[in-house]
N, CA, C and O atoms as a GROMACS GRO file, in nm:
protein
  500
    1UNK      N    1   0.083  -0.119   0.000
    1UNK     CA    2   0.000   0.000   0.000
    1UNK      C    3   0.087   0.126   0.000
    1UNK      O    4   0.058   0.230  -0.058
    2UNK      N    5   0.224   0.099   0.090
    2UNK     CA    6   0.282   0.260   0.062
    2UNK      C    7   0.344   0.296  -0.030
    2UNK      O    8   0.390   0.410  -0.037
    3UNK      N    9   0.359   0.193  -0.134
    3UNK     CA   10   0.459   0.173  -0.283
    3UNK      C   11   0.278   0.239  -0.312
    3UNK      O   12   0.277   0.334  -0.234
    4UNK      N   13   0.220   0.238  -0.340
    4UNK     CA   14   0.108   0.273  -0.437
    4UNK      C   15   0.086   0.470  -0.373
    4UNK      O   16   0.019   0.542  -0.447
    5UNK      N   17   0.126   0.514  -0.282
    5UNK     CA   18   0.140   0.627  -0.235
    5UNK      C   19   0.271   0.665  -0.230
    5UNK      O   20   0.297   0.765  -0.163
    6UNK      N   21   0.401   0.581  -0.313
    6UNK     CA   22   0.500   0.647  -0.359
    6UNK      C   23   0.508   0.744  -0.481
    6UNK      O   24   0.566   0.848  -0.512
    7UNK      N   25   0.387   0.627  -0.555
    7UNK     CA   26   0.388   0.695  -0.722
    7UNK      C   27   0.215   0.749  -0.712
    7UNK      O   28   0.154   0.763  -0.818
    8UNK      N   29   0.183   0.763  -0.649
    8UNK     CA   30   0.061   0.880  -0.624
    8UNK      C   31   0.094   0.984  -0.542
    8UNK      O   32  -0.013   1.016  -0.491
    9UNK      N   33   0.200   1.072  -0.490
    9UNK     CA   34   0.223   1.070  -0.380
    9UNK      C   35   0.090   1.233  -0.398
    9UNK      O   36  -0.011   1.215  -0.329
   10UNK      N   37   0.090   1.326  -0.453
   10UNK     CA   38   0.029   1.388  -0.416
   10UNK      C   39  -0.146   1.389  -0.497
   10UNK      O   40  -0.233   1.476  -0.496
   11UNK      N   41  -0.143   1.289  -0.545
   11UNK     CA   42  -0.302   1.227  -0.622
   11UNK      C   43  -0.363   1.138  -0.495
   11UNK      O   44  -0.345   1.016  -0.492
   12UNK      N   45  -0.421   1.193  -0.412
   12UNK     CA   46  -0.469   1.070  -0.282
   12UNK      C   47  -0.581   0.939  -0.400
   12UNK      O   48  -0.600   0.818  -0.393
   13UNK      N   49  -0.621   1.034  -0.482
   13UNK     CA   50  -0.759   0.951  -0.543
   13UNK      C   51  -0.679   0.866  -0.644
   13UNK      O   52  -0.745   0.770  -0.685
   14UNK      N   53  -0.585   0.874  -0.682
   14UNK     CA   54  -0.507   0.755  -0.778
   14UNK      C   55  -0.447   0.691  -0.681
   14UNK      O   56  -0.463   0.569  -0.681
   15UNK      N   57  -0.376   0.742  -0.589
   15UNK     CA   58  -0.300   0.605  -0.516
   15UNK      C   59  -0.471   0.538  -0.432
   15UNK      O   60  -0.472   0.415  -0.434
   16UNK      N   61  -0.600   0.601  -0.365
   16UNK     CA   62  -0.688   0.453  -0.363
   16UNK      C   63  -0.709   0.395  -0.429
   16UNK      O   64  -0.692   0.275  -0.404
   17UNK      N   65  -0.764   0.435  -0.571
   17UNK     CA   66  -0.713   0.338  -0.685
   17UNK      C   67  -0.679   0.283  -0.721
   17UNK      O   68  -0.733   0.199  -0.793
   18UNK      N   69  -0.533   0.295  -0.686
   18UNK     CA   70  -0.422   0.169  -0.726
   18UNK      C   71  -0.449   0.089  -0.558
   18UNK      O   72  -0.464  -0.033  -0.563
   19UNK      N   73  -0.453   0.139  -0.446
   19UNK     CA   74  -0.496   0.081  -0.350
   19UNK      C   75  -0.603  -0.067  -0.396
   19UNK      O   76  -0.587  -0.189  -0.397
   20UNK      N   77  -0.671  -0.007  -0.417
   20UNK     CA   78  -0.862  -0.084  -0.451
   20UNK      C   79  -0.777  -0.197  -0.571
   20UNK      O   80  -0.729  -0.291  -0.509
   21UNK      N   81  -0.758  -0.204  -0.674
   21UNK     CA   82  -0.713  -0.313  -0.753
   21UNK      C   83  -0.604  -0.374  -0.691
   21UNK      O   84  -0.577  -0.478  -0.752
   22UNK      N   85  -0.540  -0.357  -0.608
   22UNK     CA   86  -0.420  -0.430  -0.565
   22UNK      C   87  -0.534  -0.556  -0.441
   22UNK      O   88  -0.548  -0.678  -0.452
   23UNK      N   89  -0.585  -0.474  -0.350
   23UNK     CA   90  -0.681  -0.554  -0.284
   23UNK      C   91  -0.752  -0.632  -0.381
   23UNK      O   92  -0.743  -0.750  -0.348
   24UNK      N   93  -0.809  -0.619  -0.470
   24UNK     CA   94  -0.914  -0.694  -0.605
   24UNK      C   95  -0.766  -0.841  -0.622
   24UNK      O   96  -0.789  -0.961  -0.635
   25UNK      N   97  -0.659  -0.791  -0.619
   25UNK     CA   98  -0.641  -0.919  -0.655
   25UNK      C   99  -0.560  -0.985  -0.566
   25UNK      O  100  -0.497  -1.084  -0.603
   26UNK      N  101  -0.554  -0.937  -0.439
   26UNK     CA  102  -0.530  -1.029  -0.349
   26UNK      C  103  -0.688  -1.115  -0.274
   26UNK      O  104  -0.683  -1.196  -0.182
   27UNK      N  105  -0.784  -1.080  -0.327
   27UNK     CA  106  -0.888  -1.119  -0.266
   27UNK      C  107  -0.927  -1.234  -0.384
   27UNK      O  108  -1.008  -1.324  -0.364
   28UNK      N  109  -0.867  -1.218  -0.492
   28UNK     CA  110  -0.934  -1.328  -0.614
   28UNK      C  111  -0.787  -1.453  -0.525
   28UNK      O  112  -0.857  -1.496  -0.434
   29UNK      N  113  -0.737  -1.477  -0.518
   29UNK     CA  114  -0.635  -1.569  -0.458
   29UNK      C  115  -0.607  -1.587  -0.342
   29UNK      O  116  -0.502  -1.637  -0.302
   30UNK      N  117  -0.735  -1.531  -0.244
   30UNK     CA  118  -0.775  -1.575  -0.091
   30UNK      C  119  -0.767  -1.713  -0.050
   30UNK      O  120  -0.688  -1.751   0.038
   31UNK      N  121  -0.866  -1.807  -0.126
   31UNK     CA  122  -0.904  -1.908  -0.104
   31UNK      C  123  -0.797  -2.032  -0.151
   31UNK      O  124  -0.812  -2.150  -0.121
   32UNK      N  125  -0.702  -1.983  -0.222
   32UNK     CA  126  -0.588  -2.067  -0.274
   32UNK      C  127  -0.547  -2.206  -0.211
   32UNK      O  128  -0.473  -2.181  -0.115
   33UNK      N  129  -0.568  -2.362  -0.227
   33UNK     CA  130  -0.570  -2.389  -0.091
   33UNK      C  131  -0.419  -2.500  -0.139
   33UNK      O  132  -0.360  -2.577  -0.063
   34UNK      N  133  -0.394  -2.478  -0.267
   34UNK     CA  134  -0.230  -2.541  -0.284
   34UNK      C  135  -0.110  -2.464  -0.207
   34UNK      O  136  -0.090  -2.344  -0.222
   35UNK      N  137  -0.037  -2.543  -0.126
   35UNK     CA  138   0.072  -2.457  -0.074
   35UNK      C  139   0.153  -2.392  -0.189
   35UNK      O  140   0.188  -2.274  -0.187
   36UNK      N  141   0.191  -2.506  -0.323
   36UNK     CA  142   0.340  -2.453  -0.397
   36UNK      C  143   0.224  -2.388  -0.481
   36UNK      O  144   0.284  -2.280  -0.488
   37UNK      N  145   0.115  -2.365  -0.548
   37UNK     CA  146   0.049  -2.227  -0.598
   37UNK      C  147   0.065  -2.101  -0.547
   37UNK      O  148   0.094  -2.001  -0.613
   38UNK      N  149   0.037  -2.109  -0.363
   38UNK     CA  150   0.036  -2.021  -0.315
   38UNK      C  151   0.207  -1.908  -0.337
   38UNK      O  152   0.238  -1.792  -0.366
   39UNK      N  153   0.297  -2.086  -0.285
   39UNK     CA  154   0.453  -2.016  -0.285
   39UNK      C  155   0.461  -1.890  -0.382
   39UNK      O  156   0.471  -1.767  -0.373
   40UNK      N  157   0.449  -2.033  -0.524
   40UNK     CA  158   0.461  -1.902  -0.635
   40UNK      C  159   0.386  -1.781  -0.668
   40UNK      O  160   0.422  -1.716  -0.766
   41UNK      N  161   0.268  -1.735  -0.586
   41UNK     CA  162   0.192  -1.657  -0.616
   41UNK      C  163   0.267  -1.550  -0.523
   41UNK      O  164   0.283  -1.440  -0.575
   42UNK      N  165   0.322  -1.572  -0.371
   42UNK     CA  166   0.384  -1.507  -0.311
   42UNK      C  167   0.514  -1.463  -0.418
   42UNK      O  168   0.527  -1.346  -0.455
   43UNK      N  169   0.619  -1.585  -0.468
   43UNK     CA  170   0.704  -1.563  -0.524
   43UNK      C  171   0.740  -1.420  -0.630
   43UNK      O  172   0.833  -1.339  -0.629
   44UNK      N  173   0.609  -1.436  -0.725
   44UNK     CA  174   0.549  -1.342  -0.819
   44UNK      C  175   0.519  -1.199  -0.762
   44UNK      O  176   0.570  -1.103  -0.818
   45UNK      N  177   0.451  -1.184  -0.670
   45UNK     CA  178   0.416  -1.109  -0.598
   45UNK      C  179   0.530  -1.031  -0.564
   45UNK      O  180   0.528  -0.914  -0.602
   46UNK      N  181   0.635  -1.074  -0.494
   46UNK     CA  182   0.744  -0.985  -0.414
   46UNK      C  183   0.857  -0.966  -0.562
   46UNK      O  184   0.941  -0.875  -0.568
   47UNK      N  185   0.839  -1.056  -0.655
   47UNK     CA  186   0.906  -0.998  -0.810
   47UNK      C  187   0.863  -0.882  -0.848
   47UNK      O  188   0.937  -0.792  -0.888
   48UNK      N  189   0.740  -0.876  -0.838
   48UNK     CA  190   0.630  -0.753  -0.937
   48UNK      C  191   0.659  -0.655  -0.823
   48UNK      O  192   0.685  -0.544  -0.870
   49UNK      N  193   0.663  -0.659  -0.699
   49UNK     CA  194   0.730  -0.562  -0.586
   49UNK      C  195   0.819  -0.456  -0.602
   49UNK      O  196   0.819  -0.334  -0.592
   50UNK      N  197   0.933  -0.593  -0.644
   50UNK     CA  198   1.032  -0.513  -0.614
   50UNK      C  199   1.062  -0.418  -0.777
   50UNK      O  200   1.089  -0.300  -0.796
   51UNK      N  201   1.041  -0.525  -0.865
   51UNK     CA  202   0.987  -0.443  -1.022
   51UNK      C  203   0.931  -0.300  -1.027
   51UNK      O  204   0.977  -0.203  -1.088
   52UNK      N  205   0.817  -0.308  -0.948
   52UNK     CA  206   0.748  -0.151  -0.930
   52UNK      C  207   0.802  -0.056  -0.820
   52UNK      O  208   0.742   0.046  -0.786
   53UNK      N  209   0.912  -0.094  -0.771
   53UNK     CA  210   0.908  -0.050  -0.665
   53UNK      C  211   1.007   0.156  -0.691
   53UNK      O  212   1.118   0.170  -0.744
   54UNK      N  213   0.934   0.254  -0.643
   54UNK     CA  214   0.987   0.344  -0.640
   54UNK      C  215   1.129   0.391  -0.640
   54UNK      O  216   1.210   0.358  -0.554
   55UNK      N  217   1.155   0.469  -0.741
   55UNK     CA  218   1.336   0.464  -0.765
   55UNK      C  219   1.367   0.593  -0.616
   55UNK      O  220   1.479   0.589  -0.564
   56UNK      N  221   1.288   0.674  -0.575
   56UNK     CA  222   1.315   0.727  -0.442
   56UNK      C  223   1.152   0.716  -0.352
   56UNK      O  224   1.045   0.775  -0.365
   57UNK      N  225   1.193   0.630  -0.277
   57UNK     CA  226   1.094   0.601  -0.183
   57UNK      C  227   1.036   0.698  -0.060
   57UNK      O  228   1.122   0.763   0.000
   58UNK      N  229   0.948   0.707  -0.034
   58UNK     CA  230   0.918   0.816   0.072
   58UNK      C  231   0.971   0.783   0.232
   58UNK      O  232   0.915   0.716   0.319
   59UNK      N  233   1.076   0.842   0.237
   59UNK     CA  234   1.102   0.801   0.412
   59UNK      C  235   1.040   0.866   0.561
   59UNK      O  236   1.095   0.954   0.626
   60UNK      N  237   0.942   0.813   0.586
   60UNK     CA  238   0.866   0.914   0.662
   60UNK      C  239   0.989   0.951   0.821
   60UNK      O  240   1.091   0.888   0.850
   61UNK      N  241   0.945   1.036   0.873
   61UNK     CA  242   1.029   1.132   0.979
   61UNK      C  243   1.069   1.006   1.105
   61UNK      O  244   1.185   0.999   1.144
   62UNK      N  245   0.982   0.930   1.151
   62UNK     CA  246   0.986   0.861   1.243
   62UNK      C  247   1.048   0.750   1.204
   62UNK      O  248   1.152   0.712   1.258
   63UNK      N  249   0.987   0.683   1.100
   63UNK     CA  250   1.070   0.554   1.010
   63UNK      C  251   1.181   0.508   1.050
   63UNK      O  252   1.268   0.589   1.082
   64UNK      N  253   1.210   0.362   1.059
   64UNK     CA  254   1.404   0.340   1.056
   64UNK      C  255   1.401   0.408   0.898
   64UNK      O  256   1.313   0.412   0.812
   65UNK      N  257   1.543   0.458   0.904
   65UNK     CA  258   1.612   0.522   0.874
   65UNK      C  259   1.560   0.680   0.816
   65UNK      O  260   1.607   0.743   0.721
   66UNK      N  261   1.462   0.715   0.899
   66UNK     CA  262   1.386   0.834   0.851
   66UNK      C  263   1.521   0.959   0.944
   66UNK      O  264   1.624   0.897   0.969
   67UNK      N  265   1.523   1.061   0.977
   67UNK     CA  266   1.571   1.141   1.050
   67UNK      C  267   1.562   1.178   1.174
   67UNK      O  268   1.643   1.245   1.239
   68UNK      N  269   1.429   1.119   1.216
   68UNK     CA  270   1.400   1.158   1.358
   68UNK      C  271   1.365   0.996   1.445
   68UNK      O  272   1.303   0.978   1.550
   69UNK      N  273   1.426   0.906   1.364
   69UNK     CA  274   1.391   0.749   1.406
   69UNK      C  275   1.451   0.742   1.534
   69UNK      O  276   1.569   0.775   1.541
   70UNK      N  277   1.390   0.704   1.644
   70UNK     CA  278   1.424   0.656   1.780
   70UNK      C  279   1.530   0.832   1.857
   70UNK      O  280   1.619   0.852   1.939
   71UNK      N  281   1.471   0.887   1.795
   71UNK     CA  282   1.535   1.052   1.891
   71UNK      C  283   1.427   1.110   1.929
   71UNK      O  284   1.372   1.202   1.868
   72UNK      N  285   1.388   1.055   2.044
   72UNK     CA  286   1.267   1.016   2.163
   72UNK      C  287   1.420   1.102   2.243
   72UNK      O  288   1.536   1.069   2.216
   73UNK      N  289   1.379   1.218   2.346
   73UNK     CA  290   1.442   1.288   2.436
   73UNK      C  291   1.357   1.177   2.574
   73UNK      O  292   1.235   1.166   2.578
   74UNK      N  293   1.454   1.101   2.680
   74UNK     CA  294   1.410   0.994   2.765
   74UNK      C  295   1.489   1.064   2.902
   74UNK      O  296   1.606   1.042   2.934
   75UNK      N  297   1.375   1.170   2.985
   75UNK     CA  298   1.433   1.245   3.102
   75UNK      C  299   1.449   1.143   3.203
   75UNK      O  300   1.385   1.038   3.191
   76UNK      N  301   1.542   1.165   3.320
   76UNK     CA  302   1.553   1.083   3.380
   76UNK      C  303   1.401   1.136   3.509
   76UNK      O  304   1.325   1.233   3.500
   77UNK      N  305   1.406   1.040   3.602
   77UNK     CA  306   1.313   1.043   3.697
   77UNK      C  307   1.323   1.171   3.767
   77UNK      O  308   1.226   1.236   3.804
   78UNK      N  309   1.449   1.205   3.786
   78UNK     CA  310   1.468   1.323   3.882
   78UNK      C  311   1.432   1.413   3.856
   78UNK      O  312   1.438   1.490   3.952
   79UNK      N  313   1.375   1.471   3.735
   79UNK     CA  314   1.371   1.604   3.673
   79UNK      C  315   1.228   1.586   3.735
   79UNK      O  316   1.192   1.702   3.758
   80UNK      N  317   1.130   1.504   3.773
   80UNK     CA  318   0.986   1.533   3.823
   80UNK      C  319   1.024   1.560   3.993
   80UNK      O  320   0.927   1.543   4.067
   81UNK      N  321   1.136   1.594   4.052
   81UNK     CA  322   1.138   1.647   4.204
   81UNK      C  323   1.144   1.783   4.185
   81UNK      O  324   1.117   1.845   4.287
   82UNK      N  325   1.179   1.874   4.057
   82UNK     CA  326   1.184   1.963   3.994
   82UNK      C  327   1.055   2.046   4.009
   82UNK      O  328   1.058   2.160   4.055
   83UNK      N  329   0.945   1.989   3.972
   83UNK     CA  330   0.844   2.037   3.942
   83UNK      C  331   0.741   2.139   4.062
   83UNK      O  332   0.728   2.088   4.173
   84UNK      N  333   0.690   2.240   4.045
   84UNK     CA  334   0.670   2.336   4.097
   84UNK      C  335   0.526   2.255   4.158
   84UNK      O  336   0.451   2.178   4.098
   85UNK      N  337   0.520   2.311   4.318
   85UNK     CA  338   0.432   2.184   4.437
   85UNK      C  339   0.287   2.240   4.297
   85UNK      O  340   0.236   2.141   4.242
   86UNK      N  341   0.246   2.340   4.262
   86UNK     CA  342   0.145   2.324   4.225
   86UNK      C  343   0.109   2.268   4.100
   86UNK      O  344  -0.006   2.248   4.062
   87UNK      N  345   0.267   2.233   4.008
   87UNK     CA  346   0.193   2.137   3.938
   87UNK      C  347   0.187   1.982   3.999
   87UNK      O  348   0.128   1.892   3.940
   88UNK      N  349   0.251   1.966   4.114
   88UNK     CA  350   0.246   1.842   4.170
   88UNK      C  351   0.099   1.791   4.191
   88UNK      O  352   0.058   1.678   4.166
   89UNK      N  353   0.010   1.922   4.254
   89UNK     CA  354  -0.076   1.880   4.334
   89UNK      C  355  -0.220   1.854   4.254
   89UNK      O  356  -0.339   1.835   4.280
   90UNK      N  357  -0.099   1.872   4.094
   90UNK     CA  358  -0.274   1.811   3.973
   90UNK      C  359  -0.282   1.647   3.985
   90UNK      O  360  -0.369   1.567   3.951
   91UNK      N  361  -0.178   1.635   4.037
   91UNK     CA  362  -0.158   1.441   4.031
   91UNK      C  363  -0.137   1.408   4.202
   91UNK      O  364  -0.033   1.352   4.239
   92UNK      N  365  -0.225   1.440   4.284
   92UNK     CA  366  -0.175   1.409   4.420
   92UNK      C  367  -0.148   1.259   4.447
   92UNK      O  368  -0.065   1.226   4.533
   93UNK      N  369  -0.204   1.184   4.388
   93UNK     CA  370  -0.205   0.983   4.414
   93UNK      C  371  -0.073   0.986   4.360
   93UNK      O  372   0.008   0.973   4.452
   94UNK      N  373  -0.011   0.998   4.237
   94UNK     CA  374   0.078   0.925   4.143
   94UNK      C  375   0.262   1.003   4.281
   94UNK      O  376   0.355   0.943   4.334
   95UNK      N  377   0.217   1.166   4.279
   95UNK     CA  378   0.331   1.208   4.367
   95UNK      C  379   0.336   1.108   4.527
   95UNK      O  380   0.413   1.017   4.559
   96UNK      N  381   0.264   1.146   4.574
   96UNK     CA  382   0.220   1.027   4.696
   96UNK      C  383   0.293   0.892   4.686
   96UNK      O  384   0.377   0.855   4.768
   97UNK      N  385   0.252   0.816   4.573
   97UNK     CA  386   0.294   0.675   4.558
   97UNK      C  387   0.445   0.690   4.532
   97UNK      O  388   0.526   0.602   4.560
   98UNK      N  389   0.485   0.843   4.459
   98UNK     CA  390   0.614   0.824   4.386
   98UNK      C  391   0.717   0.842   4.541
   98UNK      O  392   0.825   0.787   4.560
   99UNK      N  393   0.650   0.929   4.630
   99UNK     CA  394   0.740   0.934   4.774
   99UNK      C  395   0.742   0.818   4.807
   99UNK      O  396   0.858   0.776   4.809
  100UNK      N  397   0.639   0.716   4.844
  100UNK     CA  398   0.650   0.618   4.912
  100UNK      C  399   0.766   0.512   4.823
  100UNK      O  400   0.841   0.450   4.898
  101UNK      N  401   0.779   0.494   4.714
  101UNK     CA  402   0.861   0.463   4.635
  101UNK      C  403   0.954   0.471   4.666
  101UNK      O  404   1.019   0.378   4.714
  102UNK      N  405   1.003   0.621   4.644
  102UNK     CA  406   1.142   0.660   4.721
  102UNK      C  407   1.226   0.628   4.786
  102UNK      O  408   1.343   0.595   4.767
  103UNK      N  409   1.128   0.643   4.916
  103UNK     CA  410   1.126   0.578   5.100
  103UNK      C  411   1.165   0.447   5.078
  103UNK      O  412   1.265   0.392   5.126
  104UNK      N  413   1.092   0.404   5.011
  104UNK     CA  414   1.156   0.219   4.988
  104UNK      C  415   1.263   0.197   4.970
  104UNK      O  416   1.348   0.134   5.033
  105UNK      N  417   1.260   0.271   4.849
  105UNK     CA  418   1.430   0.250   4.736
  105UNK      C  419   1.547   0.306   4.860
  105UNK      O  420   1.666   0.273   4.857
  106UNK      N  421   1.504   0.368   4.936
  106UNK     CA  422   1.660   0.390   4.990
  106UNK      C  423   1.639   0.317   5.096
  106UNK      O  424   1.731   0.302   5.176
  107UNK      N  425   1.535   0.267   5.114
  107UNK     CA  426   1.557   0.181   5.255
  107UNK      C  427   1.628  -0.015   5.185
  107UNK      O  428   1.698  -0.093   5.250
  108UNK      N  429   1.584  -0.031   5.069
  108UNK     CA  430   1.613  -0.168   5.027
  108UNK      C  431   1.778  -0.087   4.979
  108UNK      O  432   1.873  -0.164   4.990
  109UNK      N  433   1.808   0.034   4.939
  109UNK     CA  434   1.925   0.041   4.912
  109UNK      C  435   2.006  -0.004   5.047
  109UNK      O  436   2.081  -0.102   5.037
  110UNK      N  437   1.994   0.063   5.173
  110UNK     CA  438   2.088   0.121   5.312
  110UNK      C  439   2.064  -0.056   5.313
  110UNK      O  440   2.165  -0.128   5.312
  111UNK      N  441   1.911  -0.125   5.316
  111UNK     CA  442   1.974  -0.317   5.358
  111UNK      C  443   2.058  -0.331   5.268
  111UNK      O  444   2.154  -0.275   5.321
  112UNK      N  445   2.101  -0.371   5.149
  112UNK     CA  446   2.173  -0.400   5.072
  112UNK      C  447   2.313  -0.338   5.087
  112UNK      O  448   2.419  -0.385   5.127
  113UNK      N  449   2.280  -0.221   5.043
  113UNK     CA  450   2.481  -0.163   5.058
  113UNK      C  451   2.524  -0.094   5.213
  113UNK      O  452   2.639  -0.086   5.258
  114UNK      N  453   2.452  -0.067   5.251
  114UNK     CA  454   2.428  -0.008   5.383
  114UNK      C  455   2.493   0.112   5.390
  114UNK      O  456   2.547   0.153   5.287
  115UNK      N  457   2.503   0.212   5.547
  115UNK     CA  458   2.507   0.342   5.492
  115UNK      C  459   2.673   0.347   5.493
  115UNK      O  460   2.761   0.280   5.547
  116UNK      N  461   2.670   0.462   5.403
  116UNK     CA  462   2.851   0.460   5.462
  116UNK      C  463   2.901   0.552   5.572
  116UNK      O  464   2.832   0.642   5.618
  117UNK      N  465   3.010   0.527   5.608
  117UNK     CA  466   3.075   0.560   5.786
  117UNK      C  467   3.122   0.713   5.708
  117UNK      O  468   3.138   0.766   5.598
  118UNK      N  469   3.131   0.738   5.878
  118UNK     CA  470   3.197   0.883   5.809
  118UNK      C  471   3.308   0.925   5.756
  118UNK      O  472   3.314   1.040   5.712
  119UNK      N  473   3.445   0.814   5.752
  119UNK     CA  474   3.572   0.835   5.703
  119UNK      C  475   3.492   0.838   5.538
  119UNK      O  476   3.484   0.951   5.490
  120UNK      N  477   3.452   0.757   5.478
  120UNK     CA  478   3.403   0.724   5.354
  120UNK      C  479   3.337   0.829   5.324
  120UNK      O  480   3.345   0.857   5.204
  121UNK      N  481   3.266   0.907   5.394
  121UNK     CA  482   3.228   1.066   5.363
  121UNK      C  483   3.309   1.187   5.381
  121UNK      O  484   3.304   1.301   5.334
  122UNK      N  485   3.348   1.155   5.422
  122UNK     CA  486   3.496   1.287   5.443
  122UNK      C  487   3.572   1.219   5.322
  122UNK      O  488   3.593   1.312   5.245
  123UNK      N  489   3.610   1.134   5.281
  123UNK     CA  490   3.681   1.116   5.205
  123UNK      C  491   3.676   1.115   5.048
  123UNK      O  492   3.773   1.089   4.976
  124UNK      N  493   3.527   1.152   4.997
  124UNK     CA  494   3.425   1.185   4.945
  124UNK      C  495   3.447   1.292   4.888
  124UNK      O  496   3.446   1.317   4.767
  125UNK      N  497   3.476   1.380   5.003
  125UNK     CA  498   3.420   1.534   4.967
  125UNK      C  499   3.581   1.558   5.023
  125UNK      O  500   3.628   1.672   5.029
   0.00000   0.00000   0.00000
């Protein structure tokens, strides 16, 4: 379907067009019930593909290998202790749960690594 909106790209009503007959004849070879018919019908199929296939293809923005593929900005957690109490207090449950969270995490941290002495803090800083 997006090869048929390569070479329509700004005709929306020719690329459904070419849309609508491409469906017409995958629907006449639905019921196909030979596997090696089918093979070769697949076979044919990804020939006539790559045959028609656009000499510059449309790479949309998000796409692998588009320009903006996977450059998602991913803040860390801390930047929400940041946030000014009154936008906190549009989400009072989620801030709430996120303290109690917290409280945990450093308490399963201090069992695990436990706290450090004060030479190890002077020595620190």
């Amino acid at each position: 379907m997006r090869h048929c909106e390569e070479h329509h790209y700004m005709e929306p009503h020719h690329t459904r067009y070419a849309q609508v007959l491409m469906r017409a004849r995958f629907d006449e070879n639905k019921n196909v019930a030979d596997p090696a018919k089918a093979k070769q019908l697949v076979k044919d199929a990804e020939a006539e593909l790559h045959e028609y296939a656009h000499p510059i293809p449309i790479i949309w923005f998000d796409s692998p290998k588009g320009i903006g593929y996977e450059r998602y900005l991913h803040y860390p957690d801390a930047v929400l202790d940041y946030w000014h109490p009154l936008e906190k207090a549009m989400y009072p449950e989620y801030f709430a749960r996120r303290e109690q969270r917290k409280k945990e995490y450093i308490e399963w941290y201090d069992k695990k690594y436990g706290k450090p002495t004060e030479e190890e803090l002077a020595s620190f800083y």
